[in-house]
C-alpha positions as CSV (number, residue, x, y, z in Angstrom):
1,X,12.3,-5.0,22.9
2,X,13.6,-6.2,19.8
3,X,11.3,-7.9,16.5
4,X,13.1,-10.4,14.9
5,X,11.2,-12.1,11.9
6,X,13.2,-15.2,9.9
7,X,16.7,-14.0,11.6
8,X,16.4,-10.3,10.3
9,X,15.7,-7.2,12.8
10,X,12.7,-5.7,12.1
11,X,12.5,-1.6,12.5
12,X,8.4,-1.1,11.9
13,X,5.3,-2.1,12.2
14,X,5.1,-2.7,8.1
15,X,7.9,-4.0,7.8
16,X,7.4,-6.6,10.4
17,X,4.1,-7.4,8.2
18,X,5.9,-8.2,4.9
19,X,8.5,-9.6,6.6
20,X,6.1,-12.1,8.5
21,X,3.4,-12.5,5.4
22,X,5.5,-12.1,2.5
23,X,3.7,-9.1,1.0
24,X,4.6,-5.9,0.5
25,X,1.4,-4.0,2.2
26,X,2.6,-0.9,0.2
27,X,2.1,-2.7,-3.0
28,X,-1.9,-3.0,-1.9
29,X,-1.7,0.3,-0.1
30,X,-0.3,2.9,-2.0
31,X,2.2,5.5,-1.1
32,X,2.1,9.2,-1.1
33,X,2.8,10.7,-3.8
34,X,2.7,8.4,-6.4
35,X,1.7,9.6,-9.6
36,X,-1.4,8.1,-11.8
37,X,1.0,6.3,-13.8
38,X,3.0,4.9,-10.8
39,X,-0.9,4.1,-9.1
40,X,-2.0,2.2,-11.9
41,X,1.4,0.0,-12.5
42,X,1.1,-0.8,-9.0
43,X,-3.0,-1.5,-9.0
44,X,-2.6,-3.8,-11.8
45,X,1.0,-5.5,-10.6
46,X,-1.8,-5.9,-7.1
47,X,-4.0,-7.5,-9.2
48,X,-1.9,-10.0,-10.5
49,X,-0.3,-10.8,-7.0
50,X,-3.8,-11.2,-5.2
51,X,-5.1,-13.6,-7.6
52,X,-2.0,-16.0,-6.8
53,X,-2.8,-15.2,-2.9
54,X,-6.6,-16.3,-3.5
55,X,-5.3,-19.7,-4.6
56,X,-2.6,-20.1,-2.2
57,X,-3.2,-18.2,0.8
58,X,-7.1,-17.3,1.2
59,X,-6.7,-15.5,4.6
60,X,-4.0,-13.6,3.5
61,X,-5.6,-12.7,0.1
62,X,-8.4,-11.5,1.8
63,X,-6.3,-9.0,4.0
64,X,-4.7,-7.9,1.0
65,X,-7.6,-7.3,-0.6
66,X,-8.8,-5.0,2.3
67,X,-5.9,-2.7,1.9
68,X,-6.6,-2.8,-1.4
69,X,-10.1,-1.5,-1.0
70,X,-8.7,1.1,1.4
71,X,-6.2,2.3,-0.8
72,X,-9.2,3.1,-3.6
73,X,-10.8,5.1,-0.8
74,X,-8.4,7.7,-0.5
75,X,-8.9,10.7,-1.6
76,X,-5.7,12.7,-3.3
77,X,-5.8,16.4,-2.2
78,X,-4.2,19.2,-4.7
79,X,-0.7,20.2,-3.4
80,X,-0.2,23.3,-5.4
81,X,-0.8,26.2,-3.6
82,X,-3.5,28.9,-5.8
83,X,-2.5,32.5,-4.4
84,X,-5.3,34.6,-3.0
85,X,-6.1,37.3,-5.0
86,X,-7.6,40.1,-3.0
87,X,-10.4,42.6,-3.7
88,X,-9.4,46.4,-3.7
């Protein structure tokens, strides 16, 4: 079965979103492995784009805002490996 949203061909789940609500659910969400710097360019460009929503789009703001919240939940897990030092 094919997803077509505004004459394009839609491959995923997310991208059927942005294409049908005109956000970019990463933007709220996150991605992994982003770096603080990246995280907080993104937070505070999220910020900026969810207080247009709240005057345009109420519903949609408010399911932005939820993925916003969810993205502040996560917790970011070291990826560097310690080696084990073992006792003789």
């Amino acid at each position: 079965m094919r997803n077509i949203v505004g004459g394009r061909l839609v491959f995923s789940g997310s991208e059927f979103a942005e294409l049908a609500m005109g956000i970019d659910p990463e933007l709220f969400a996150g991605t992994a492995g982003e770096t603080a710097m990246e995280r907080a360019a993104r937070l505070d460009a999220a910020r900026d784009v969810l207080a247009d929503l709240w005057r345009e789009d109420p519903e949609l703001a408010a399911y932005a805002a939820s993925l916003l919240a969810e993205s502040a939940r996560v917790i970011e897990l070291p990826t560097r490996r310690t080696a084990r030092r073992w006792a003789a």
